[in-house]
C-alpha positions as CSV (number, residue, x, y, z in Angstrom):
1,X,-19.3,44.4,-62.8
2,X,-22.3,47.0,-64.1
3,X,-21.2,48.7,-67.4
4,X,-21.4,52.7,-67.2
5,X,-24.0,54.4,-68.5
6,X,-22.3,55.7,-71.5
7,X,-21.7,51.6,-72.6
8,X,-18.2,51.4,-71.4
9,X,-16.2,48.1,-71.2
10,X,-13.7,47.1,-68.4
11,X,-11.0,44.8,-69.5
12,X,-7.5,43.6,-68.8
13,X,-5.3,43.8,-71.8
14,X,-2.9,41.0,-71.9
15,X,-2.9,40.8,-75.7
16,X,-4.5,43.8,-76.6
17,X,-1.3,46.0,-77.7
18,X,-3.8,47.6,-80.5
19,X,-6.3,48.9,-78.0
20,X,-3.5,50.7,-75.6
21,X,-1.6,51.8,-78.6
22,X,-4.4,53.0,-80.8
23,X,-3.6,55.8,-83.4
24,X,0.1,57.0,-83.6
25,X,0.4,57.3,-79.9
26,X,-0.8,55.5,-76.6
27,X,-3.4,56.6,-74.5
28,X,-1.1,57.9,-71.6
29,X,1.6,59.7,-73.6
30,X,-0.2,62.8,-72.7
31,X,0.8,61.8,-69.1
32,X,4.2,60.6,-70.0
33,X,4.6,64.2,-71.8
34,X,3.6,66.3,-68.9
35,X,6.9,64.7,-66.9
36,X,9.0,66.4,-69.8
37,X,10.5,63.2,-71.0
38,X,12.0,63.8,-74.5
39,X,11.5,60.1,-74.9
40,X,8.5,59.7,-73.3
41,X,6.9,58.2,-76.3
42,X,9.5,55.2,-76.5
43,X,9.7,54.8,-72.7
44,X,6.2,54.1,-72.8
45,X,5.8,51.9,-75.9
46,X,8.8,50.1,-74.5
47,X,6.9,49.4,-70.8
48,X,3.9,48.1,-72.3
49,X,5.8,45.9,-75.1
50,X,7.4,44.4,-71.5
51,X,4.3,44.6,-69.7
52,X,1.6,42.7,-72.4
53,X,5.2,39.7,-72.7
54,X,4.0,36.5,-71.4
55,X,5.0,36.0,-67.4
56,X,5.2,39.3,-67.0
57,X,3.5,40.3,-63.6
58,X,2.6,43.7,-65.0
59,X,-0.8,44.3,-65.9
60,X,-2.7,46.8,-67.9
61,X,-6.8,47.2,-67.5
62,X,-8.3,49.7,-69.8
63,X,-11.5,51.4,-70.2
64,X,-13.0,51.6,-73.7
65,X,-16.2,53.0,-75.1
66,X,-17.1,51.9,-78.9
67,X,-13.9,50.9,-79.3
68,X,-12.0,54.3,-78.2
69,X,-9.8,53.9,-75.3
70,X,-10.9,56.3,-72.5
71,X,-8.5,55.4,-69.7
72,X,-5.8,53.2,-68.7
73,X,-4.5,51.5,-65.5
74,X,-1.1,50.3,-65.3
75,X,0.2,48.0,-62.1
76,X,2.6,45.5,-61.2
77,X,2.6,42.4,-58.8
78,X,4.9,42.4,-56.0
79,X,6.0,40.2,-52.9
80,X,5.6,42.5,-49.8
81,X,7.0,40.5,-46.5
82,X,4.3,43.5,-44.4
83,X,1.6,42.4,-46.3
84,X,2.8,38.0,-46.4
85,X,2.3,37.8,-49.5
86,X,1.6,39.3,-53.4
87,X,0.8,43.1,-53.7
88,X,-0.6,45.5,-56.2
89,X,1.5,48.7,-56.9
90,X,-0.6,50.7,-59.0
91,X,2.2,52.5,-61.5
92,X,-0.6,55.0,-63.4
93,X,-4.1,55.6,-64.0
94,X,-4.8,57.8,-66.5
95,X,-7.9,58.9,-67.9
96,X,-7.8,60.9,-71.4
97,X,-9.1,64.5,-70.2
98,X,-12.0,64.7,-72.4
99,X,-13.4,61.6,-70.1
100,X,-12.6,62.8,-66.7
101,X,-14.6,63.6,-64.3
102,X,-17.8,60.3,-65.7
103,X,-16.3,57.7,-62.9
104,X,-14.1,56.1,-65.5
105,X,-11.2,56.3,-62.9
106,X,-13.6,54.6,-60.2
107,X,-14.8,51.8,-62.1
108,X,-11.0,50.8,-63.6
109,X,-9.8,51.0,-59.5
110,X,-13.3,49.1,-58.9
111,X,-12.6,46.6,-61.3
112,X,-8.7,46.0,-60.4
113,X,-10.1,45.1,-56.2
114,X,-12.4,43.0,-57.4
115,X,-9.7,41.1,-60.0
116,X,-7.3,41.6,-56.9
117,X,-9.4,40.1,-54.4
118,X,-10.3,37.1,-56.7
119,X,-6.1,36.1,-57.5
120,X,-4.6,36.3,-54.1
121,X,-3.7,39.6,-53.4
122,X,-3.1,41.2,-50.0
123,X,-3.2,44.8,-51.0
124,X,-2.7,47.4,-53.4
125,X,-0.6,50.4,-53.4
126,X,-0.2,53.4,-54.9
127,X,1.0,56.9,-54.8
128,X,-0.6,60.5,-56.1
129,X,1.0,63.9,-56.1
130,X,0.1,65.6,-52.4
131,X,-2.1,68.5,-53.8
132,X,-4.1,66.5,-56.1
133,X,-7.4,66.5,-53.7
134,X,-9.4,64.8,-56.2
135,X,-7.6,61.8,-57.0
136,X,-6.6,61.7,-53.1
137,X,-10.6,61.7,-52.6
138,X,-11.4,59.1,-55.2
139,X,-9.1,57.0,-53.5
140,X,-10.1,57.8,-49.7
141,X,-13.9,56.7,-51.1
142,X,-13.1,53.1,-52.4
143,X,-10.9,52.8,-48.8
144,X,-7.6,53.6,-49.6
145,X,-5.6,55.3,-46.8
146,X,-2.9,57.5,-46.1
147,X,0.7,56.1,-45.3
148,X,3.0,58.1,-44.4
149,X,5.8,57.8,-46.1
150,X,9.0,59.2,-48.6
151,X,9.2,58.0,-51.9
152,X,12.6,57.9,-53.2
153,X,14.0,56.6,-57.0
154,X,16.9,55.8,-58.5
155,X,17.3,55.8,-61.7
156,X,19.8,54.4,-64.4
């Protein structure tokens, strides 16, 4: 994969706690805040502590630039019986807002196909708020499409 302009490097981060977690607080707290979670902080330390144990079929990919992490994706492997096989759902993808808006978000999705396409994977899926017609184009442009469908959680 072509490095971006502005020198930035594509990774997964199986063992690279540090890099997510850089500073007092990870990369994608600022999303975690925005959902008013009074323990957003600790959900998310605790999800990536889970998802960087060995055999866990979580994965993390970030996007760094002179060692500053500009954005972060965050999926899971699944067994779908539509799809005969292992799926992607893509959790997050956060990108810190002073790098929005440089194709950081493009090349972490472009990089997870290509890793996807290369380990067995059938699909990938995700979800994005209706009005957000940006992120709904992004995706529509790397061949995404709609599925109509309700989302519905449960949570204990």
């Amino acid at each position: 994969m072509k490095r971006g302009s502005r020198n930035e490097n594509l990774r997964s981060a199986q063992g690279c706690r540090t890099a997510i977690t850089r500073g007092n607080r990870p990369i994608t707290y600022g999303q975690m805040d925005a959902l008013g979670e009074e323990n957003a902080y600790d959900l998310l330390l605790n999800a990536i502590n889970l998802a960087l144990e060995e055999g866990s079929q979580a994965h993390i990919f970030v996007a760094e630039s002179n060692g500053n992490v500009l954005g972060v994706a965050f999926l899971n492997i699944g067994v779908g019986l539509n799809k005969g096989g292992y799926y992607l759902w893509l959790n997050d993808l956060y990108v810190h807002k002073e790098h929005r808006n440089q194709g950081i978000a493009k090349r972490l999705l472009l990089k997870i196909i290509y890793w996807a396409e290369n380990n067995d994977i059938k699909g990938i899926e995700l979800e994005t708020g209706v009005n957000n017609a940006a992120t709904k184009a992004l995706y529509n442009s790397l061949g995404f499409y709609d599925v109509v469908s309700k989302r519905y959680g449960f949570r204990f």
